[in-house]
DOBA-580247 format. One record per residue (C-alpha): z negated, y, x; residue in three letters. Coordinates in steps of 0.25 Angstrom, whole numbers, plus 5000, padded with zeros to 4 digits. Layout:
! DOBA-580247
ZYXALA ...
! end
This chain:
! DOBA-580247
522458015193UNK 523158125202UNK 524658135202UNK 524758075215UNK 523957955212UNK 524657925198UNK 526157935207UNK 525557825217UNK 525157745206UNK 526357745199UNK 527057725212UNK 526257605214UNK 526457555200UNK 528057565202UNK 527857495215UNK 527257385209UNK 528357385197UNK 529457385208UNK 528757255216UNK 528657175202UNK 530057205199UNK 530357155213UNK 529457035213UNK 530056995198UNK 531456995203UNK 531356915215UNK 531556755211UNK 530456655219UNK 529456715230UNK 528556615228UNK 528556625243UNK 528956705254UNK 529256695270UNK 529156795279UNK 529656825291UNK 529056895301UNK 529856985307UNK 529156975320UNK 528256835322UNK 526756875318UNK 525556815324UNK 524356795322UNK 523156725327UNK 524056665338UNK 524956605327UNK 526356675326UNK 527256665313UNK 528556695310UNK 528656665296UNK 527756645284UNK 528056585272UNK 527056625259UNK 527156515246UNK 526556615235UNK 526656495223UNK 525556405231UNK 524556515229UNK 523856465215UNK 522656575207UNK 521656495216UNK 522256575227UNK 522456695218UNK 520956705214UNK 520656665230UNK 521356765236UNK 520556885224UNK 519256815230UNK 519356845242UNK 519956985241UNK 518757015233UNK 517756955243UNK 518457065254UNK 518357185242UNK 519657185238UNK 520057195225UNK 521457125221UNK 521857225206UNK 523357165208UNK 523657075217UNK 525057105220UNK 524557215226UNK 523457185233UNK 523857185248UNK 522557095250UNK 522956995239UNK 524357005243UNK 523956955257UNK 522756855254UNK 523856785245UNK 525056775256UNK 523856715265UNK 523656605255UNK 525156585252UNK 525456575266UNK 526156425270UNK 526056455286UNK 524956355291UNK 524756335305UNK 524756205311UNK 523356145308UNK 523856175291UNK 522856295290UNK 523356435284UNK 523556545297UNK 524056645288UNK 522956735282UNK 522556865276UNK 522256905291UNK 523556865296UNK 524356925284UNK 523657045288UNK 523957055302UNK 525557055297UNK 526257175302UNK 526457265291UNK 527857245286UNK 527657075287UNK 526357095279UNK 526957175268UNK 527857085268UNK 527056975264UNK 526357055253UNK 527457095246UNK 527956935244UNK 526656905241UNK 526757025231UNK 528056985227UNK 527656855222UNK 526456885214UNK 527256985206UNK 528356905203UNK 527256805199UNK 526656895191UNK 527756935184UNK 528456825177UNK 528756835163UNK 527756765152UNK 528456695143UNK 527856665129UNK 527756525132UNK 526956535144UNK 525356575141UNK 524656605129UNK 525656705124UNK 524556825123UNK 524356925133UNK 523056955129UNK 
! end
C-alpha cells in the first residue's frame, strides 16, 4: 500500500472512530424527524416532514435489507457505512404512509433527496446503528465468552 492510500485509510478509520464517539454520546435516537428545508415532492405527493422510528426494524429487516442488496451486486462489509444499506433501512423505518395505509417513501424516493436532506438521513440512520452497536456488555448479559 502506497503512502497515499495508508493516509486515506487511516483518514477513514479516524472518521469512523469520530462518528462512534458521537453516536455513543448522544442519549435516545431511536428515531429521528426531519424537516425539510424546502417541501420535497415526489410522485405528486409533497412532504414537509418525515419521521424514521429505527427501534421497529427487528434482524427480519436487517437480514431483508442484505438480500436485497445482494440481489442488485452489492455487497454490505459494514453496514454503518453502507450508503445503500443506510438508505434501504431509513425506507423500512419510515412512519409516512399515504392515505390508503401503503409505504410512499422508498429507496427511489430517499434517492431523489436533494443532497444535503439525503445525507441527512443517512447520518441518523448511522447514528443509531452505532450507538446500537456500541452498548457496553455487561458480564451477566450473554454467554460470558467472546469466542
Amino acid at each position: 500500500m502506497n503512502d497515499e492510500n495508508r493516509t486515506t485509510v487511516q483518514d477513514s478509520a479516524e472518521q469512523a472512530e469520530q462518528l462512534e464517539k458521537e453516536a455513543q454520546a448522544q442519549k435516545d435516537i431511536g428515531s429521528y424527524t426531519h424537516v425539510f428545508q424546502e417541501p420535497f415532492t415526489y410522485q405528486g405527493e409533497t412532504y414537509e416532514k418525515l419521521t424514521f422510528n429505527w427501534k421497529t426494524l427487528s434482524g427480519k429487516d436487517s437480514t431483508s435489507i442484505e438480500r436485497e442488496l445482494l440481489n442488485r451486486n452489492v455487497t454490505t462489509v459494514i453496514a454503518e457505512f453502507t450508503p445503500e444499506y443506510l438508505t434501504a433501512m431509513a425506507a423500512r423505518a419510515c412512519t409516512y404512509r399515504n392515505a390508503d395505509g401503503f409505504r410512499t417513501i422508498t429507496t427511489d424516493a430517499l434517492y431523489a433527496l436533494p443532497l444535503p436532506e439525503f445525507r441527512a438521513i443517512c447520518s441518523a440512520a448511522r447514528r443509531f446503528l452505532l450507538q446500537s452497536g456500541s452498548r457496553r456488555v455487561t458480564g451477566g448479559a450473554g454467554s460470558g465468552s467472546n469466542a
